[in-house]
C-alpha positions as a printed Julia matrix, in Angstrom:
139×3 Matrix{Float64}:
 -31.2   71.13  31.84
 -34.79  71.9   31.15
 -34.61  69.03  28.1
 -33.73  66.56  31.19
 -35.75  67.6   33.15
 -38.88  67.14  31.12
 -37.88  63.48  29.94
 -37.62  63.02  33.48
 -41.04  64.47  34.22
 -42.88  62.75  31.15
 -41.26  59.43  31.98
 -43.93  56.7   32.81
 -43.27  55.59  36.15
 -43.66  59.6   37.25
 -47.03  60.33  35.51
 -48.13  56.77  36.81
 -47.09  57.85  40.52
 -48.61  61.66  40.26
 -51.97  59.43  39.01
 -51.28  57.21  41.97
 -51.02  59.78  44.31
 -54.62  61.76  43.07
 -56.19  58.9   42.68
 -54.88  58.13  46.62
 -55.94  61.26  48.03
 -59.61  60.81  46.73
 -59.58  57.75  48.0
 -58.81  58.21  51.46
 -61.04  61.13  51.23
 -63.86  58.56  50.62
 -62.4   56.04  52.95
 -62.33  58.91  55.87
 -66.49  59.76  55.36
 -66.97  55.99  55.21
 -65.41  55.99  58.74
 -67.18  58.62  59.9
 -70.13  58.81  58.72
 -70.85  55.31  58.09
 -68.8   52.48  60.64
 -68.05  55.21  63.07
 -71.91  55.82  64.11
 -73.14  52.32  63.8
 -70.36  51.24  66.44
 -71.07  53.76  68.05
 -75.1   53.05  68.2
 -74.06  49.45  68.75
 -72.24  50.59  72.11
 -74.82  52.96  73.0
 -74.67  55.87  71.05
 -71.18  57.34  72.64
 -68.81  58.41  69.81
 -65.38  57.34  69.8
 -64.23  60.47  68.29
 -64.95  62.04  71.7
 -62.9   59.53  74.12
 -60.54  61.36  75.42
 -58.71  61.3   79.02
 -57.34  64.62  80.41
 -54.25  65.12  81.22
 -54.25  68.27  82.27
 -56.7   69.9   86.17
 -57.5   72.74  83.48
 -59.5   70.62  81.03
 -62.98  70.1   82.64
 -65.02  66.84  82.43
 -67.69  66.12  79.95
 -66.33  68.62  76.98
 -66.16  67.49  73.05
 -62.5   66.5   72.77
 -61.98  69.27  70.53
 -62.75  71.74  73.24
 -60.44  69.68  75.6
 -57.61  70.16  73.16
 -58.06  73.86  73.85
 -58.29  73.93  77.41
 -55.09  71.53  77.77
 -53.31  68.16  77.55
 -55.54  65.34  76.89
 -55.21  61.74  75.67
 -57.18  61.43  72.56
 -57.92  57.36  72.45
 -61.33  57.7   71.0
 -59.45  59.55  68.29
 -56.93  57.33  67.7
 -59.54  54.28  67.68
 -61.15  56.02  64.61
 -57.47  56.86  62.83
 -56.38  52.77  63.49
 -60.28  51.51  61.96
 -59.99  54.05  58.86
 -56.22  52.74  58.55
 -57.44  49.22  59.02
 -60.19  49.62  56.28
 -58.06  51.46  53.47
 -54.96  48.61  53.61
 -57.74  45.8   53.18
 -59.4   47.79  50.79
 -55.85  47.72  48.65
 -55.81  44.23  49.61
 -58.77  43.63  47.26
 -57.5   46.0   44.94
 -54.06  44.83  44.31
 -55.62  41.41  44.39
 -57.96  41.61  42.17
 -54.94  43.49  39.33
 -52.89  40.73  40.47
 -55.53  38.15  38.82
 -56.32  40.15  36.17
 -52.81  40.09  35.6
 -52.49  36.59  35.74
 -55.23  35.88  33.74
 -54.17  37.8   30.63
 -50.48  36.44  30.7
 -51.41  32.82  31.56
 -50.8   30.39  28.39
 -51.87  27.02  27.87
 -49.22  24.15  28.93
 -52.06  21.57  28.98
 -50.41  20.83  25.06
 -51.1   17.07  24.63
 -48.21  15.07  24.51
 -48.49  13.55  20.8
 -48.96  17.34  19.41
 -46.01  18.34  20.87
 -43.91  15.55  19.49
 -45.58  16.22  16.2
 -44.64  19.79  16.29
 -41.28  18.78  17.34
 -40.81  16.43  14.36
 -42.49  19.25  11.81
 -39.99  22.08  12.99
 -37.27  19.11  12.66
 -38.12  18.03   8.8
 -38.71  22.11   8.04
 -34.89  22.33   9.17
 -33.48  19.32   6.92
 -32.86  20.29   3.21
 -35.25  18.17   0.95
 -33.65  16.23  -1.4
């Protein structure tokens, strides 16, 4: 049992998908600050200064106006929008951020298994009639 299980932990496709899924957590760790940190603040300086994060609609008499949504979330039921905005835009920016990714392997891909058809014509007859005479017995 332990034999099995180790070919099945050394295959390929299970080191490529633990590698996958590092490499993806990383990732969206750098994707999440680049919301944050980076779009998040501009959009929010483009719409004057308010930060999604903090959009919020209360749900609940007990939550009082005007607290960080955080605090909100304590205090009682509230509909986190502004929250949810910045979840969809750091969704939005990691799948087209794979988009270029698995694009760009895709052409690299492409590239390297790509041969050339553009053979002329005559040369492939010629070949044709070389690998036909290296066939017949010679006499």
């Amino acid at each position: 049992m332990l034999e099995e299980f180790k070919t099945f932990a050394l295959r390929g496709n299970v080191v490529d998908l633990a590698v996958g899924v590092i490499i993806g957590a990383a990732f969206g760790a750098i994707v999440n600050s680049a919301v944050q940190d980076i779009f998040m603040p501009v959009i929010g300086a483009v719409t004057g200064g308010l930060d999604f994060s903090n959009y919020y609609v209360p749900l609940s008499s007990k939550v009082q106006a005007g607290l960080p949504y955080a605090d909100a979330k304590k205090q009682g039921a509230v509909l986190g929008y502004g929250q949810f905005l910045t979840l969809s835009l750091n969704f939005v920016i990691v799948a087209f951020v794979l988009f270029l990714v698995i694009r760009a392997m895709n052409r690299l891909q492409h590239a390297e298994v790509k041969k050339p058809d553009d053979v002329p014509a005559d040369v492939k007859l010629l070949s044709e009639i070389r690998d036909i005479l290296a066939t017949k017995p010679r006499v």
